[in-house]
C-alpha positions in Angstrom: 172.8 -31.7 91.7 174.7 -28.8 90.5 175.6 -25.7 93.2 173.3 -23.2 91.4 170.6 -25.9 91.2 170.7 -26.8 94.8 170.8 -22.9 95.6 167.7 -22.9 94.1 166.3 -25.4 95.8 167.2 -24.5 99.2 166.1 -21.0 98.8 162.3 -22.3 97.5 162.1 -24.4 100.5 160.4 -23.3 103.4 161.9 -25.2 106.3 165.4 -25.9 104.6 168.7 -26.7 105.8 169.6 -23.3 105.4 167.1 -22.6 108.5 169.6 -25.1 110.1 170.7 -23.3 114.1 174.3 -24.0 115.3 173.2 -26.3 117.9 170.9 -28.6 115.9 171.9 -32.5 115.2 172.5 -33.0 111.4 170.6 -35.9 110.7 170.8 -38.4 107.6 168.1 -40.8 106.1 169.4 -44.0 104.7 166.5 -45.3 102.7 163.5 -43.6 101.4 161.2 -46.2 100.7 158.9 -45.2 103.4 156.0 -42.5 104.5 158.1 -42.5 108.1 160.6 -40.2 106.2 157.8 -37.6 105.2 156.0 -37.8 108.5 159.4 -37.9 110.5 160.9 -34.3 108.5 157.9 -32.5 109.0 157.8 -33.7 112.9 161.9 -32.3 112.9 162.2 -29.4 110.6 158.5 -27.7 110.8 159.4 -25.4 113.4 154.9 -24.8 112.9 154.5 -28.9 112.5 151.8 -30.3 115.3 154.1 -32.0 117.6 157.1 -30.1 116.1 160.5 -31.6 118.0 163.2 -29.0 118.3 167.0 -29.5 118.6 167.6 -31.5 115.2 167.3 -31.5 111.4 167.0 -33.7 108.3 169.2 -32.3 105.8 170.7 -35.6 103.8 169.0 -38.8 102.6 170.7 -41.8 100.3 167.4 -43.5 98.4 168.6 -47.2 99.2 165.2 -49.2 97.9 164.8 -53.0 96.8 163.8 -53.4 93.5 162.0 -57.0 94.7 159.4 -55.5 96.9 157.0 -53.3 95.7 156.2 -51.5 98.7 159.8 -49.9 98.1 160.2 -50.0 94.6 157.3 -48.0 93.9 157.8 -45.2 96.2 161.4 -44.3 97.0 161.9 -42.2 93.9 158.8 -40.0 94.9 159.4 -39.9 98.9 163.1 -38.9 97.6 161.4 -36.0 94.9 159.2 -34.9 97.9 162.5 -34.6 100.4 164.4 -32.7 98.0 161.8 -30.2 96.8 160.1 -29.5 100.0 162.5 -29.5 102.7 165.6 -29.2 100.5 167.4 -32.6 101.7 170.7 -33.0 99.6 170.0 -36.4 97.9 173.5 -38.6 98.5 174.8 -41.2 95.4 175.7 -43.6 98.6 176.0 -43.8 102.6 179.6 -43.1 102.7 179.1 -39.6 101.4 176.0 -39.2 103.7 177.9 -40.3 106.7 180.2 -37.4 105.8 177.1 -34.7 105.7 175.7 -35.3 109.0 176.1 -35.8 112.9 173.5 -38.7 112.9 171.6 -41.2 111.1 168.3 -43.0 110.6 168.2 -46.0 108.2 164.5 -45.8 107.4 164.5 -48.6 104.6 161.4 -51.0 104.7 163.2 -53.6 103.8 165.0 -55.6 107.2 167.5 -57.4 104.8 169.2 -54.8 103.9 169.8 -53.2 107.6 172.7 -55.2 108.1 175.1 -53.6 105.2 173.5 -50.3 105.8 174.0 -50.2 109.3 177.6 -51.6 108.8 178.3 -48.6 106.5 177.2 -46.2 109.3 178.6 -48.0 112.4 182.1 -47.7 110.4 182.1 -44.3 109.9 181.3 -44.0 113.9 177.8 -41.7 113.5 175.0 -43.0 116.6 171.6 -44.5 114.6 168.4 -45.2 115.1 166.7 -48.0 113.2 163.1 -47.8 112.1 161.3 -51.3 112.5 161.9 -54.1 111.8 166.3 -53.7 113.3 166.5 -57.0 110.9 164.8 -59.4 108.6 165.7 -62.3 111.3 167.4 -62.7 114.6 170.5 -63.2 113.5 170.6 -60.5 111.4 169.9 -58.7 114.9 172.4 -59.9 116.4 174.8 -59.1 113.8 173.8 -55.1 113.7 174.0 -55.9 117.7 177.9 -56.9 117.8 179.2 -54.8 115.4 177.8 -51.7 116.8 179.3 -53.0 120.3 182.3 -53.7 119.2 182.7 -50.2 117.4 181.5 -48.6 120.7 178.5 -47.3 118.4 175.2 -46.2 120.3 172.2 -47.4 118.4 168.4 -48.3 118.9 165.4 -49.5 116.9 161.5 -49.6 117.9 158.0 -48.9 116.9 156.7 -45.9 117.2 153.7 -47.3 118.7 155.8 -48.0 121.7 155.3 -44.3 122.3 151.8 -44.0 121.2 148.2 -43.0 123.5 147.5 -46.7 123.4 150.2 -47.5 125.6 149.9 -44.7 128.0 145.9 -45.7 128.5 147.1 -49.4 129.3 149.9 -49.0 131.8 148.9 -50.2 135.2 151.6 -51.5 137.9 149.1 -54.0 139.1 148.1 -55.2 135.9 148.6 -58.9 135.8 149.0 -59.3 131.7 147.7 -57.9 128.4 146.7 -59.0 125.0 147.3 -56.5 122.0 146.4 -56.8 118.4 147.5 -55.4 115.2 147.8 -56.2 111.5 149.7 -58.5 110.3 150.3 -59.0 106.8 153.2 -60.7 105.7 156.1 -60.0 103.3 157.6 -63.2 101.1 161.0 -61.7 101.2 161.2 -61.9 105.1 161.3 -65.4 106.5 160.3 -64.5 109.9 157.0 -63.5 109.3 156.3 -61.1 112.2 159.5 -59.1 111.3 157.4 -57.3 108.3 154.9 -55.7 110.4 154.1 -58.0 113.6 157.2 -56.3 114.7 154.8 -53.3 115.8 152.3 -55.3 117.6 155.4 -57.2 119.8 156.8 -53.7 120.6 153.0 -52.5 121.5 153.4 -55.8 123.7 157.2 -55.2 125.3 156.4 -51.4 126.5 153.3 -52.8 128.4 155.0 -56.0 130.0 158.8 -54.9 129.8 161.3 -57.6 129.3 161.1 -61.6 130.5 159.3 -63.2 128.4 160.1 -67.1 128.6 158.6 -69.5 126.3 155.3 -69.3 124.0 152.9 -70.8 121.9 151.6 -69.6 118.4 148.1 -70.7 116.9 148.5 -69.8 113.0 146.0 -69.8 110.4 145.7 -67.7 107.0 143.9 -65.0 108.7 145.2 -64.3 111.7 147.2 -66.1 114.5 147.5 -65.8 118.0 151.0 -65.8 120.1 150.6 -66.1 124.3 154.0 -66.0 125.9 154.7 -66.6 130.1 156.9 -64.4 131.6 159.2 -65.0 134.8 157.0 -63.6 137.1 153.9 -65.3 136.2 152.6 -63.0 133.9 150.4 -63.7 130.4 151.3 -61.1 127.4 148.9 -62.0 124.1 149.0 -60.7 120.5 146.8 -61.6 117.8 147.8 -60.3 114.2 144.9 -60.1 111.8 145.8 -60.5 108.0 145.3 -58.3 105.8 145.6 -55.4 108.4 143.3 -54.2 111.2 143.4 -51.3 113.5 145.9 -51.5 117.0 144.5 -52.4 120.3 144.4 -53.5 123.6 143.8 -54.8 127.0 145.1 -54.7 130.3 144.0 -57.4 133.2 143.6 -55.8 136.8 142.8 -57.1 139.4 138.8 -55.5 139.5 138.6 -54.7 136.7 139.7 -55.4 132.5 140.4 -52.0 130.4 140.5 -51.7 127.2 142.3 -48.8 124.8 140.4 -46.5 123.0 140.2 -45.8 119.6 142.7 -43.4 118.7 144.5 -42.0 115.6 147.4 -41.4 117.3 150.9 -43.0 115.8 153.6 -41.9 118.6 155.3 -40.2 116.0 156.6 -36.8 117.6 157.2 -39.0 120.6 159.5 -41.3 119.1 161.4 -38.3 117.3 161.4 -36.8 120.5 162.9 -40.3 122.1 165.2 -39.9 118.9 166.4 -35.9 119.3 167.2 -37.1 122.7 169.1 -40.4 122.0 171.6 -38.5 119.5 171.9 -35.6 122.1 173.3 -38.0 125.0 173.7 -41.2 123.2 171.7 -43.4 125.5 169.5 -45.2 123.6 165.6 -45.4 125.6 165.2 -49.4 124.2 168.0 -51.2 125.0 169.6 -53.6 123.0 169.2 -56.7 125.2 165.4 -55.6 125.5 165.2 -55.4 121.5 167.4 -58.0 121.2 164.6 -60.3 123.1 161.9 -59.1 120.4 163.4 -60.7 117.8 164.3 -63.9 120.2 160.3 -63.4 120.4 159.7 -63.6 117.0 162.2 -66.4 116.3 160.5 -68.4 118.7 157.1 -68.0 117.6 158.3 -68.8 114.0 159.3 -72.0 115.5 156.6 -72.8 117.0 154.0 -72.1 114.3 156.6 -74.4 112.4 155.9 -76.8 114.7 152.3 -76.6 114.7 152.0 -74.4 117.9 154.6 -76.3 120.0 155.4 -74.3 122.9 159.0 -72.9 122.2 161.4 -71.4 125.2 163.2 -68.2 124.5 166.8 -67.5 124.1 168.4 -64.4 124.0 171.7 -64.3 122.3 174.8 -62.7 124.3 176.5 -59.7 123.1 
């Protein structure tokens, strides 16, 4: 884009980066494949926005996309459209060059394969990220985001938003003795372990509730749904069902008089999350750490082995940084 042309563009936005204060984090997309990006900018640079999070901007977003899922394919070029002529992002040719725009990034990108080379990119040039779900397409691709970002002395972090949502605030008892959550849970071809596409949400729902420790589980799979019951160190029982194609989130918490379940609610845990985000990038302490996320996909790994299996119970194993 030409200087007069993205003059123009600024100047016709109404929230632009030329509202930008001194003290605000720069903040980068790295794919825009997804409606996070549209919610997340007007959450950050809507100063008006329900839920509007102060101390940080979008102002730069690279496209990424994978032409061999159509979830991305078909939508980056218009998320990217709506970035630029709304909010007046500067659209980047690659992540080198947006690395060089901004203070921060967010690789947003739907597809979990390509995390790995996208987060490399960033980690190199030395800017703290947060990854939106899932971190990777497997565990070892985890891992590998993982070491690299330790070795380079890099803070990152990577959850659902959900972790943040009403749902979990309604469930949290100290005396509860386990939950069950459920979600939907529709599957992508291109991602081998299954849950990574969208279960991902439903075992973070599951991991703010119970914390870390899970140590072995069983999965039940069938075409519409399956069912995955872990035991944790202290005796505990977590559940999550995923229901195929999709169904709304919920939950239960067992007490010990009494069994609550969540209400319905709309609620996402977006502004939450960017909130959780604004303040990672201001003291680079990341509020998920990476052994605890590390363990989710250790989760999911196991419970593709055991529905592999046929619903063998599987341990856990969490990988050492």
């Amino acid at each position: 884009m030409n200087r007069a042309r993205m003059v123009a563009v600024l100047a016709a936005a109404p929230f632009s980066v030329m509202a930008l204060a001194a003290a605000d984090i720069r903040i980068g997309y790295v794919g825009t494949d997804t409606s996070h990006v549209i919610a997340f900018t007007g959450i950050l640079n809507d100063p008006n926005a329900r839920g509007h999070v102060p101390g940080a901007r979008i102002i730069a977003a690279y496209k990424g996309g994978s032409p061999d899922i159509e979830k991305s394919a078909s939508r980056v070029e218009e998320f990217a459209g709506e970035l630029a002529a709304k909010w007046g992002l500067e659209i980047v040719p690659d992540i080198p060059t947006l690395c060089s725009r901004v203070d921060a990034v967010m690789i947003m990108s739907v597809d979990g394969r390509a995390h790995l080379e996208q987060a490399r990119q960033v980690i190199a040039a030395g800017k703290p990220l947060y990854i939106d779900k899932p971190l990777a397409a497997n565990l070892g691709g985890a891992v590998a985001i993982a070491r690299l970002a330790k070795e380079a002395g890099v803070p990152w972090f990577s959850t659902s938003s959900l972790r943040y949502s009403q749902l979990v605030a309604s469930l949290s008892f100290p005396d509860a003795s386990g939950y069950m959550v459920w979600g939907p849970g529709p599957e992508e071809e291109h991602h081998s372990m299954d849950m990574a596409w969208y279960g991902v949400h439903s075992v973070d729902l599951l991991y703010a509730l119970m914390g870390p420790g899970c140590q072995e589980l069983v999965r039940t799979y069938t075409a519409g749904s399956d069912v995955t019951s872990c035991v944790w160190t202290d005796g505990r029982i977590g559940t999550i069902r995923l229901n195929r194609p999709y169904s709304e989130f919920g939950g239960v918490a067992f007490r010990p008089k009494e069994v609550v379940r969540s209400a319905p609610s709309p609620d996402t845990g977006y502004a939450e999350l960017m909130r959780e985000v604004v303040r990672f990038f201001q003291t680079r302490t990341p509020p998920v750490s990476p052994r605890e996320t590390l363990e989710v996909f250790a989760f999911m790994e196991a419970a593709q082995r055991s529905k592999r299996a046929g619903g063998q119970t599987v341990k856990i194993a969490v990988p050492e940084l």
